[in-house]
C-alpha positions as CSV (number, residue, x, y, z in Angstrom):
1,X,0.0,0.0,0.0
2,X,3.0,2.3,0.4
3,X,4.3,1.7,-3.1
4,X,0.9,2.3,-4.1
5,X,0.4,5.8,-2.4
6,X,4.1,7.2,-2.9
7,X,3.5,6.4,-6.9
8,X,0.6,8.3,-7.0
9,X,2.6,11.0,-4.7
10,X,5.3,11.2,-7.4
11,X,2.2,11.0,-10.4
12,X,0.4,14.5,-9.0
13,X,3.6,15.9,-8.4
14,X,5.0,15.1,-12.0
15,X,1.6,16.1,-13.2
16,X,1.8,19.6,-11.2
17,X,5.3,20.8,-11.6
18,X,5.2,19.6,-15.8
19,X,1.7,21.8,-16.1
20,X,3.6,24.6,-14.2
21,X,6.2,24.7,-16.5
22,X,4.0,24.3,-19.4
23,X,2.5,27.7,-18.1
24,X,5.6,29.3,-16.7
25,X,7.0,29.1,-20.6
26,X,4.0,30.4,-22.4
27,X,4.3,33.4,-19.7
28,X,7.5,33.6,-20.8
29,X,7.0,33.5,-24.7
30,X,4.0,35.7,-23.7
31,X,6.2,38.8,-22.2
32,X,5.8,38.1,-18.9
33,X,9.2,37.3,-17.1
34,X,8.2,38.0,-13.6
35,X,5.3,35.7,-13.7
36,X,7.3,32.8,-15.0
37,X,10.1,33.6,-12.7
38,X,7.5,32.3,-10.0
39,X,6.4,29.7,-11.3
40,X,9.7,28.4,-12.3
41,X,10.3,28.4,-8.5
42,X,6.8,27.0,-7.6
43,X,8.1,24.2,-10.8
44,X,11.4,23.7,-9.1
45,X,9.8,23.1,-5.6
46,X,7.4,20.6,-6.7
47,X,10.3,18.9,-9.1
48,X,12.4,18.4,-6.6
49,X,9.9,16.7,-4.4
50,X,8.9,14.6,-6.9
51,X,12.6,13.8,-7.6
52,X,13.1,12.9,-3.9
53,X,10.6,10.2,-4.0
54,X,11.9,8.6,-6.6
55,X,15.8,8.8,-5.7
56,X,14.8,7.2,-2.3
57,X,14.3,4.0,-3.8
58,X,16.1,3.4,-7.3
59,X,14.7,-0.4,-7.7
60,X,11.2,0.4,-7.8
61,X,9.6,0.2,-11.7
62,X,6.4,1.6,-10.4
63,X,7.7,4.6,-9.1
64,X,9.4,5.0,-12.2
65,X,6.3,4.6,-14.0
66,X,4.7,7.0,-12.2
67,X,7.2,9.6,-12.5
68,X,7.0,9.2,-16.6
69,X,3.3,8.7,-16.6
70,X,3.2,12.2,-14.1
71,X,5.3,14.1,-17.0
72,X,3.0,12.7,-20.0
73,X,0.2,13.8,-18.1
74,X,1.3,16.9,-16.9
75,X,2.4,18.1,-20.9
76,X,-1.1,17.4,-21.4
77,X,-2.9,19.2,-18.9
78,X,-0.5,21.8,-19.0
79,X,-1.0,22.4,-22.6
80,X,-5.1,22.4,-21.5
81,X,-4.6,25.1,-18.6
82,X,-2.7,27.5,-20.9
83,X,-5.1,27.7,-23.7
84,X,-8.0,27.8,-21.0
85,X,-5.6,30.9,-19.3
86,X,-5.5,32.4,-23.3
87,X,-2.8,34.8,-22.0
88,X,-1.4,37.4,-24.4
89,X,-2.2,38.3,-28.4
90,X,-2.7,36.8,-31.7
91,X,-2.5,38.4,-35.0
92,X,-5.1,37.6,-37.2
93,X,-4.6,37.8,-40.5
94,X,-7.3,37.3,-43.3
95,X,-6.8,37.2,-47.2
96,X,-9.5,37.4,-49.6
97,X,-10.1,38.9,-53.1
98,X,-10.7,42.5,-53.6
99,X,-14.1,41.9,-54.7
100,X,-15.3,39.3,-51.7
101,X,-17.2,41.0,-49.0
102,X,-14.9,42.3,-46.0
103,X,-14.2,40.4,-43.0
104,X,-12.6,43.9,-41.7
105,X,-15.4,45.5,-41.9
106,X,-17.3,43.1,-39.5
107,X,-14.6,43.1,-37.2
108,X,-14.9,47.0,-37.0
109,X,-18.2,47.1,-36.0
110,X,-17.9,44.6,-33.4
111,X,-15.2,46.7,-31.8
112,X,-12.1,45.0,-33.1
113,X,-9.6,47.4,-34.6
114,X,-8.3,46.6,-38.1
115,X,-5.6,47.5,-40.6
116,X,-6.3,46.4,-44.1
117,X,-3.6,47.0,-47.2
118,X,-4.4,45.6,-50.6
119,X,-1.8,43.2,-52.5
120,X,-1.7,40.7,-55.0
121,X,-2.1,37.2,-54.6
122,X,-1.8,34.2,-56.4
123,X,-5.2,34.6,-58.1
124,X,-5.3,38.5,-58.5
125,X,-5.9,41.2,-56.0
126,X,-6.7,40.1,-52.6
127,X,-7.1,42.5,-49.3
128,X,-4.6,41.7,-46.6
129,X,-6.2,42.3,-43.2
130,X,-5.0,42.8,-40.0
131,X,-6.0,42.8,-36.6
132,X,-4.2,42.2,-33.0
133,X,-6.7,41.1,-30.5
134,X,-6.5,39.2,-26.7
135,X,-6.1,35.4,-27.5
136,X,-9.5,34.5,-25.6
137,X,-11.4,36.2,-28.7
138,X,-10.3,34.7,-31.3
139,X,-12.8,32.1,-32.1
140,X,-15.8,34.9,-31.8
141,X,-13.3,36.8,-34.4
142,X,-12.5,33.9,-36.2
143,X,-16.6,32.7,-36.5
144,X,-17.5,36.7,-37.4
145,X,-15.2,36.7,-40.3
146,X,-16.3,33.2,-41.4
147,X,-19.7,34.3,-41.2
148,X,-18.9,37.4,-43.6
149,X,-16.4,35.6,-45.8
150,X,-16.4,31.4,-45.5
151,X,-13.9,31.4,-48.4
152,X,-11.4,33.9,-46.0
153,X,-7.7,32.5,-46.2
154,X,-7.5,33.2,-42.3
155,X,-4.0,32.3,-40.2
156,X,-3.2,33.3,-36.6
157,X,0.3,33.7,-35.0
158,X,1.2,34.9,-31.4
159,X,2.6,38.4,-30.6
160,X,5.4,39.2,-28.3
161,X,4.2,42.8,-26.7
162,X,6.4,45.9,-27.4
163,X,3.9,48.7,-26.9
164,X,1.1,47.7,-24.5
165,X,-1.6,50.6,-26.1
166,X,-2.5,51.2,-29.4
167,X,-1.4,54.4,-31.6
168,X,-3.0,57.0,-29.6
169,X,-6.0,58.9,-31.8
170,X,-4.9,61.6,-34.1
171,X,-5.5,64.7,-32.5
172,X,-7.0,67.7,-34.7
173,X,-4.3,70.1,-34.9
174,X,-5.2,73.9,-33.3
């Protein structure tokens, strides 16, 4: 019964300190240094317990089991946790031709702010558009443009923050 409770100890902990560094990087990819900094100690805390139980006793299989099964587990959930956490920006872009109804245009009057430029494209002259939003909206961006445009060439790619506000408004000049 010992075995049996120490190898699920070592499981949870594999499971915790591999979801916490799943997080702690996209915080990091994300722009965030101070918030991985504490989870990377939080990680190495739980880690190191984890290690411990395993280093105890080097001729036990099931403990070894446990602690691989903890990390498969733990890339899984952590991977699950930080899209649920949708922490930082995406860059929507959408292609479509010139003459196709605008996806840009929807996602202006929802609230989204847009940059369009026009270029040319395999098939003629498409409409590049543009638009920065909080990764938690993209599917209601993504199913508004779709709804506009279903035939939208639509990609997504994360952002590493520079500026934290938008161009401020042009001003009229006195």
């Amino acid at each position: 019964m010992d075995l049996f409770l120490s190898a699920l100890a070592i499981f949870a902990l594999r499971i915790a300190d591999v979801s916490i560094g799943t997080l702690r990087i996209g915080f990091l990819v994300r722009g965030r240094p101070t918030i991985a900094g504490l989870l990377s100690f939080l990680e190495s805390l739980v880690w190191l317990a984890a290690a411990a139980q395993v280093l105890t006793n080097l001729d036990s299989p099931i403990k070894f089991v446990a602690y691989a099964g903890g990390y498969a587990a733990g890339t899984v959930l952590g991977v699950q946790i930080e899209r649920w956490v949708a922490v930082g920006d995406m860059l929507m872009r959408i292609v479509a031709p010139v003459d196709s109804p605008s996806g840009a245009a929807a996602l202006r009057e929802a609230g989204y702010v847009v940059t369009e430029m026009n270029a040319e494209g395999r098939d003629g002259h498409v409409r590049v558009s543009f638009c920065v939003l909080p990764r938690r909206r993209v599917n209601t961006a993504l199913r508004l443009v779709q709804s506009v445009n279903p035939h939208a060439f639509v990609t997504f790619e994360g952002t590493t923050p520079v500026r934290l506000t938008p161009f401020p408004a042009t001003r009229p000049r006195k």
